[in-house]
N, C-alpha and C positions, 0 to 999 in steps of 0.2 A: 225906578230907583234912582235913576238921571236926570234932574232939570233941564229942558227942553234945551241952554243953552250948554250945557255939557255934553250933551247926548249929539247934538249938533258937532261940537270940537272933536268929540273921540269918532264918529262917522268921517269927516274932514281926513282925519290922522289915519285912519283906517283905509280910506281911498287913497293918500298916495304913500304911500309903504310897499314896499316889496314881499313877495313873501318870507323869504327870510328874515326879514323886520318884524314882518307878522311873528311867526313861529320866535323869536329871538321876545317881543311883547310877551306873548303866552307863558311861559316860562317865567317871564320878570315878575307878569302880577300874580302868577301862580304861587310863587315864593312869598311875593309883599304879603299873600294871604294866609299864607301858613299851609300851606296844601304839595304835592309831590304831582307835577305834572305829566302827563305820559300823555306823547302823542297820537293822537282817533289813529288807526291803521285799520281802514277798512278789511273785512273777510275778502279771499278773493271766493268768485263765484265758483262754484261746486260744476265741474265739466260738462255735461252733457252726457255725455259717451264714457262709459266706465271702463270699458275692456278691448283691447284690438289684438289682432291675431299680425304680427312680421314678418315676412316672409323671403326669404333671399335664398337667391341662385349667383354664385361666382365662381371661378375661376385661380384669381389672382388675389381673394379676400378684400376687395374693394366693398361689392356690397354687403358683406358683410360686418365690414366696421360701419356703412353705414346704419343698416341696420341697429346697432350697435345704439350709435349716437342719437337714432329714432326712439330707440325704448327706454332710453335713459329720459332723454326731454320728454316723453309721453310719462311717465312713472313721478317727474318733478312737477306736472301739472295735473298729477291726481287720476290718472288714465292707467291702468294696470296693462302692463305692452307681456304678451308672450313673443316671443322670436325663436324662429325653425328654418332651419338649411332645407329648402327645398327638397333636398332628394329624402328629407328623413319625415317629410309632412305625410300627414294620414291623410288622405285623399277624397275617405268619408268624411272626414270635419267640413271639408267644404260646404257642403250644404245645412251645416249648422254655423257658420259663421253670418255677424253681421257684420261685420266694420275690418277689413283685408285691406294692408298694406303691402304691396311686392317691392322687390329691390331685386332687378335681376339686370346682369349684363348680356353681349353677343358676343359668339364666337364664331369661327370659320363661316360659312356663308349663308349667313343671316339666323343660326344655329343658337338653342339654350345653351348653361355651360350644363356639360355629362352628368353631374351631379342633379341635374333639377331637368334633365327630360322625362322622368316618368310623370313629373308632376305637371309640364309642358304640352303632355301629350293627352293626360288627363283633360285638359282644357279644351282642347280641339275639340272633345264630343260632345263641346257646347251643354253642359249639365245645367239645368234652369235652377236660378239663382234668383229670386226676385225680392228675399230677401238680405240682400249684400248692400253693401256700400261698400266701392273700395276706389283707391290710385296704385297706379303705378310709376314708377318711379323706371326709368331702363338707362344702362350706361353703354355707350359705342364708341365708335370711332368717326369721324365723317370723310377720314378718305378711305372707308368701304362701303360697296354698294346699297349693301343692304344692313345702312347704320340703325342701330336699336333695335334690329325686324323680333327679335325675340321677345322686345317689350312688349313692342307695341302689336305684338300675334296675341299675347296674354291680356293686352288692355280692348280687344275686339270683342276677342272669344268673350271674358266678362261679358263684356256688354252686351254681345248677343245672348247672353243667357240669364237676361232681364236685370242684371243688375246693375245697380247704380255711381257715376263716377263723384267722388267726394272732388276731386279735382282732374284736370284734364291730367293726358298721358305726358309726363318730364321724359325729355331725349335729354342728354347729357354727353359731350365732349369730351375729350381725354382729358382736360381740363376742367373737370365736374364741379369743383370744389364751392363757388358760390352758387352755382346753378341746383345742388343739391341741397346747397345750407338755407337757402329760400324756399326749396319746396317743401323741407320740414317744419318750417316755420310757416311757412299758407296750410300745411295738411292738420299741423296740431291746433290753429286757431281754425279751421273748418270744423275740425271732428268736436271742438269746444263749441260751437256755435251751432251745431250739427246744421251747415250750408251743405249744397249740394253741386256740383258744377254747372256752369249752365247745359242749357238740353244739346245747344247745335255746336257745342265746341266737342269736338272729338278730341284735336292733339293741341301739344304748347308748341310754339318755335320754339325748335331746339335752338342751343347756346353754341356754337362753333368754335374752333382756337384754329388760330392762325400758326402755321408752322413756321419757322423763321431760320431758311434753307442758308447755306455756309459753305463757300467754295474750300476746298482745302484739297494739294498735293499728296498724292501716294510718294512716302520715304520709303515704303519696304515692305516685298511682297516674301514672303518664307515659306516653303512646305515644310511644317513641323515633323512629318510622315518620313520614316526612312526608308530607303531603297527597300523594293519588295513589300512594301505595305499595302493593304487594299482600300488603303484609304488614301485621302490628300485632304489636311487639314492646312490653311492658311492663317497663317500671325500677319496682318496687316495691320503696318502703321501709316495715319494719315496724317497733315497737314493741322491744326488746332488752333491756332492764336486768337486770341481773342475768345476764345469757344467755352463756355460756362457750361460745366457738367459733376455730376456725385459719383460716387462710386456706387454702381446698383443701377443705373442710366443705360439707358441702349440707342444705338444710331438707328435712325430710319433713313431711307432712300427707296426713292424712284427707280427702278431699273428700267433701261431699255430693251426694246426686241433688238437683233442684230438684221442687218442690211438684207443677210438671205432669209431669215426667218419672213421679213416685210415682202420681199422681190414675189417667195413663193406663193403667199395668198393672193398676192395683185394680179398674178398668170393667172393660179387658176380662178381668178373671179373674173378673169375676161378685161380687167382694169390698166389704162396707162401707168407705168411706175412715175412718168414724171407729172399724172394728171391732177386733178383736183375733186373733191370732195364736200359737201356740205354735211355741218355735224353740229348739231344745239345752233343750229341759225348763220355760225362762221362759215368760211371757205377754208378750208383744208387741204396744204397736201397731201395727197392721198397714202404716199409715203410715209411722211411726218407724222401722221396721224395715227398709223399703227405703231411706229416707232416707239413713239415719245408716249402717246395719250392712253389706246384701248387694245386693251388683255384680249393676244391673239391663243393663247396657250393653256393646254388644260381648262377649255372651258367648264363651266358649272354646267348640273342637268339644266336646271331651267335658261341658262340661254340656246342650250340645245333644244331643248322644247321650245322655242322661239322661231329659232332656223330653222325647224321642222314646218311650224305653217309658213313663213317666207317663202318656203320652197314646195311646199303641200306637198311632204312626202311622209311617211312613217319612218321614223326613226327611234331606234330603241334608247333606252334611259341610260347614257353611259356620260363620263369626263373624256375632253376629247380636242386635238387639237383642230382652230380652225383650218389649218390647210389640209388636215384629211380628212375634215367636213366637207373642203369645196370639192374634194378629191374624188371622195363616194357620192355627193350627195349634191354636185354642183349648182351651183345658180342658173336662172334661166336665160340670165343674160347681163352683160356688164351695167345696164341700168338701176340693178336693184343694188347696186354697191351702197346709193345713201340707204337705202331701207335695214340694210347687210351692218353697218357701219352703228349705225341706231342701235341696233340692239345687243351690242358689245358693253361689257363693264369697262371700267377705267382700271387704269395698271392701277393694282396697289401696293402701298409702302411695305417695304421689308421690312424687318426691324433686327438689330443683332446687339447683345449683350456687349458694351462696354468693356476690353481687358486690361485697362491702364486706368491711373490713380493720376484725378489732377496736382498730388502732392508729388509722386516720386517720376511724372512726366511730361512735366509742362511743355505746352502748348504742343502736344502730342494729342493722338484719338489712336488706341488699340485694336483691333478686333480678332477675333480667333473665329473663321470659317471654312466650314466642311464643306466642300465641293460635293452637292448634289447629285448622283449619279445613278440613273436608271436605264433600263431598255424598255422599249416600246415598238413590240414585230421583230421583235431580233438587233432591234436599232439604238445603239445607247446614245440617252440624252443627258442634259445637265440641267440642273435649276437655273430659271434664269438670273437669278442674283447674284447668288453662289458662284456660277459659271463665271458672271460678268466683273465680281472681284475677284477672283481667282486668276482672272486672265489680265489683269490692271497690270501698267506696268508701271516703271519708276517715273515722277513727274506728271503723268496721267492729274488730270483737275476733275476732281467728284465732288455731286452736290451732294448735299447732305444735310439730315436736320436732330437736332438732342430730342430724344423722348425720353421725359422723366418717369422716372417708376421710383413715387415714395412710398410705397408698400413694400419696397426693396433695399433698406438702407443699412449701414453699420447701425448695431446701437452703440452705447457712449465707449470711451475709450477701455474703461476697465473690465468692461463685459467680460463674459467667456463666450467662446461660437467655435460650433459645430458646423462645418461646411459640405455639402454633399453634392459635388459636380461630377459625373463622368462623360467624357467624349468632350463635346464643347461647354457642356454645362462647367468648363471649370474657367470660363473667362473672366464674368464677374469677382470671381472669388479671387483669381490671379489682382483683380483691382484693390480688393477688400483688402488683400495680404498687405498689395505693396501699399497700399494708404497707409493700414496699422503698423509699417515697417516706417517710413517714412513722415509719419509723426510721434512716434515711439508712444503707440498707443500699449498700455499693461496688458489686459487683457488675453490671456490664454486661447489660443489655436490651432484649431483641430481640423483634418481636412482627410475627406478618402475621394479617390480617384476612380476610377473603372477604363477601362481602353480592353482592343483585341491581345496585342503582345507588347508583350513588356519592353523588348528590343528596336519597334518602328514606331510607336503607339503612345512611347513616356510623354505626353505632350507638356511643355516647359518644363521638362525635369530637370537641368541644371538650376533653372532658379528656385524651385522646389527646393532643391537637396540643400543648398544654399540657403534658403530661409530655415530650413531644419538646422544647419550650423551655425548660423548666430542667432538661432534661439526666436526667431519670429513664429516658426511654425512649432509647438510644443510635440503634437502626435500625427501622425501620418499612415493611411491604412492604404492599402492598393489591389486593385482587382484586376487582372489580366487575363478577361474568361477563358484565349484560347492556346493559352499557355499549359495548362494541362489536358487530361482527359476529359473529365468532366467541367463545364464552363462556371466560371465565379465570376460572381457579381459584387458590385458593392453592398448589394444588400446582404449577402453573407457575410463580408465585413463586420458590418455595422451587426449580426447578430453575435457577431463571435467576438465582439467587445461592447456586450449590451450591459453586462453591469457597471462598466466606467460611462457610459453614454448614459445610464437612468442617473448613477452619479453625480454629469456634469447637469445636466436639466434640473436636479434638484438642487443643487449649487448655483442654476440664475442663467443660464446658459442659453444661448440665441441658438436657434437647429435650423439652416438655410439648407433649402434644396433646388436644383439647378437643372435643367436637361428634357430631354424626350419625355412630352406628358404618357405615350402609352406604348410599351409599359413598365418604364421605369420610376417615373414618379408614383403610380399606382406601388408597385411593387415596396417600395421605400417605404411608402407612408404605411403600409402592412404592416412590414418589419420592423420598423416604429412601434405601432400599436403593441406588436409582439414582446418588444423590450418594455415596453412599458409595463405590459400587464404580468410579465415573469419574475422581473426586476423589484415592481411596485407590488407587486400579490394585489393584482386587482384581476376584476373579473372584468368582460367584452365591452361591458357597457360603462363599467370607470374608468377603463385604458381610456375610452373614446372621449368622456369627458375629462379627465388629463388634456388629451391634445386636445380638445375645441380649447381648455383653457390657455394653454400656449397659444394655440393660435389667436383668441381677444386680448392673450398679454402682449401682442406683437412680439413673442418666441419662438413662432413659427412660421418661416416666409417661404414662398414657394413661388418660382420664375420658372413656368415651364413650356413648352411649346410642340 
């Protein structure tokens, strides 16, 4: 339809044009033509893999929101995603599933969270799967020993039971955030492409975050506890400037062992106190090296199963300090101290809930800690962390580092919130308050307490009552179990004001819960349920979906420990 030399000019014109120029063309002569131009948008390709099963075990609702963000991007690209809280999955679907995604984190020592051990444990007896494909996905921490062990026990077991990895095992950092956002995006273009992982890669390099440690002075050591209490609660304020933190945040630190705790394992392991040591390839004071670096106390079974063949003796399955390991069970001789030394964990971080607002304390760090206190043979001990800031004194220089917790934050200023701390679980919330006091957030607040007596035990009760009087805190509920005969809790609070609590949640209300996972937060989240389904006239199983949905609305957060 072109004469050879026009056909030539508009090829010319066509070669150096941009595509914009192009498409901006298309349009022009579409119109010169009398025609309505619509741009070709290719189909996209129809997925491969139609249907995946999500799977998640948390804690702290971390994997869960991921979860969350996996079945939403799997359902935008044509893949129909189910997602099940581990503890609620049917255990026979297993072997009808093809395509299994997990989302699970660890806790205490190298542990599933409680909620997803039957499903954990399910796994161990290695059920042959050979038609599976699946990843897993695991969140940790890497200053503990046994970072991801729960994933990465679940990405085994699979595989020993013939099925197949779409993608290697993700370890993830307390700083997950892009290391998670990548692997949903390799796992949704695999299952579209239906790839398989390669055969001889087991795990991915985990992702790391570097902790970024911050000297700061002790202003103020306080026992909250009044004379005759059975407790000793500490208000410690430290040193801050320069210190970048949220309210909802918690400090982490290093503790050390103390000089005699060190002295007595070096005696009995037969060792110089001022000698030396070799440890991962360095030289070590031998000293220094329990002090500072590896967990002399309360060891875990399996490093006692450890020092049991060191020492080729039988020893029964117990937690157990090293020096009355070396005590019963002593070494054969001061030589084996590197062998001894080897197979010790490294100290890990503590972590304590934040009780100050970087609005109403600057360049301050709060904390509210319970001095740890047990016996052991008739002999009372202390936690060593707990002990070691308890005993801080003014001026004292502590390292320290922020661990953010955004699954722990205010919402916006106008919200309503329901706070539920008792004992120390009321630290954060003492931050929440003074933040929303201190930038005059609107917002309505509610808060119950729990403690032994009301007398030794009000922990910040003047500022409490205070914030009740100019109007920051609206309601106030309080438990003082051993103030009567029979012991109260906040959970009978919280039932005995359950139609203003279904109320406030159906008004838009945030419901934060704070303290001892077992079994106080057990308890809580019952009693929860219970207001829910009396309040709302629902039956067990809509109470339950009520709170899952607070919990994907982020209106339900839960810091427990």
């Amino acid at each position: 339809m072109l004469a050879a030399t026009e056909l030539q000019t508009l090829q010319s014109l066509v070669a150096a044009s941009s595509r914009e120029q192009l498409i901006w063309m298309n349009g022009y002569l579409a119109g010169a033509a009398g025609i309505t131009a619509t741009a070709a948008v290719p189909e996209p390709a129809a997925p491969s893999v139609k249907k995946i099963s999500v799977v998640y075990g948390t804690e702290t609702g971390n994997s869960k929101k991921l979860a969350t963000t996996l079945a939403t991007r799997a359902k935008q690209a044509g893949i129909a995603a189910k997602v099940t809280n581990a503890g609620q999955y049917r255990l026979a679907d297993l072997e009808k599933e093809e395509h299994l995604l997990v989302l699970i984190s660890t806790q205490g020592d190298g542990e599933p969270p409680e909620a997803a051990r039957s499903f954990y444990e399910h796994l161990q007896q290695t059920p042959a799967l050979p038609q599976l494909r699946y990843s897993v996905l695991a969140l940790g921490d890497t200053a503990y020993p046994l970072f991801c062990q729960a994933g990465a026990d679940i990405d085994e077991r699979l595989a020993a039971g013939g099925a197949t990895r779409i993608l290697p095992l993700q370890k993830c950092d307390v700083d997950y955030t892009s290391t998670s956002e990548l692997w949903i995006d390799e796992v949704l273009q695999a299952l579209q492409q239906q790839t398989v992982a390669p055969a001889k890669v087991a795990t991915a390099t985990p992702v790391t975050t570097g902790r970024q440690y911050v000297q700061g002075k002790l202003l103020a050591n306080i026992n909250l506890n009044g004379r005759g209490s059975a407790k000793a609660t500490h208000h410690i304020e430290l040193e801050a400037e320069n210190v970048s933190y949220e309210p909802g945040d918690a400090l982490g630190l290093v503790p050390h062992h103390t000089d005699a705790q060190v002295a007595a394992v070096l005696e009995l392991a037969g060792a110089d106190v001022a000698g030396t040591v070799t440890y991962k390839g360095e030289t070590w004071s031998a000293a220094n090296l329990l002090r500072e670096k590896l967990s002399i106390l309360h060891l875990p079974e399996r490093v006692v199963k450890k020092y049991a063949v060191l020492v080729q003796q039988d020893i029964p399955a117990t937690r157990i300090d090293l020096a009355d390991l070396l005590r019963i069970y002593p070494l054969k001789d001061a030589g084996q101290l590197t062998e001894l030394v080897a197979l010790l964990d490294p100290i890990t971080p503590r972590l304590y809930s934040i009780a100050s607002s970087p609005a109403a304390h600057p360049g301050e760090l709060h904390l509210t800690v319970a001095k740890d206190r047990f016996e052991v043979d008739g002999h009372e001990k202390t936690g060593l962390a707990s002990g070691l800031l308890a005993g801080l004194e003014t001026g004292t220089e502590l390292s320290y580092y922020i661990h953010q917790n955004p699954a722990f934050r205010l919402p916006e200023p106008d919200k309503e919130i329901i706070l539920v701390g008792p004992g120390t679980g009321i630290a954060p919330f003492r931050s929440f308050l003074a933040e929303r006091d201190a930038t005059g957030a609107t917002g309505h607040n509610w808060l119950f307490f729990g403690e032994q007596h009301f007398a030794t035990d009000f922990l910040y009760q003047t500022e409490i009552q205070q914030w009740v009087e100019t109007g920051v805190l609206n309601l106030v509920n309080v438990a003082f179990s051993r103030d009567q005969a029979h012991k109260v809790y906040v959970q009978h609070r919280i039932i005995e004001q359950g139609a203003e609590v279904f109320k406030w949640l159906e008004q838009g209300a945030y419901f934060y819960l704070c303290g001892s996972k077992h079994p106080m937060s057990e308890d809580v989240e019952n009693t929860l349920l219970q207001v829910i389904a009396t309040h709302g006239k629902l039956d067990e199983t809509a109470a339950r979906a009520y709170l899952e949905q607070l919990e994907t609305e982020g209106r339900y957060r839960k810091d427990v420990y």
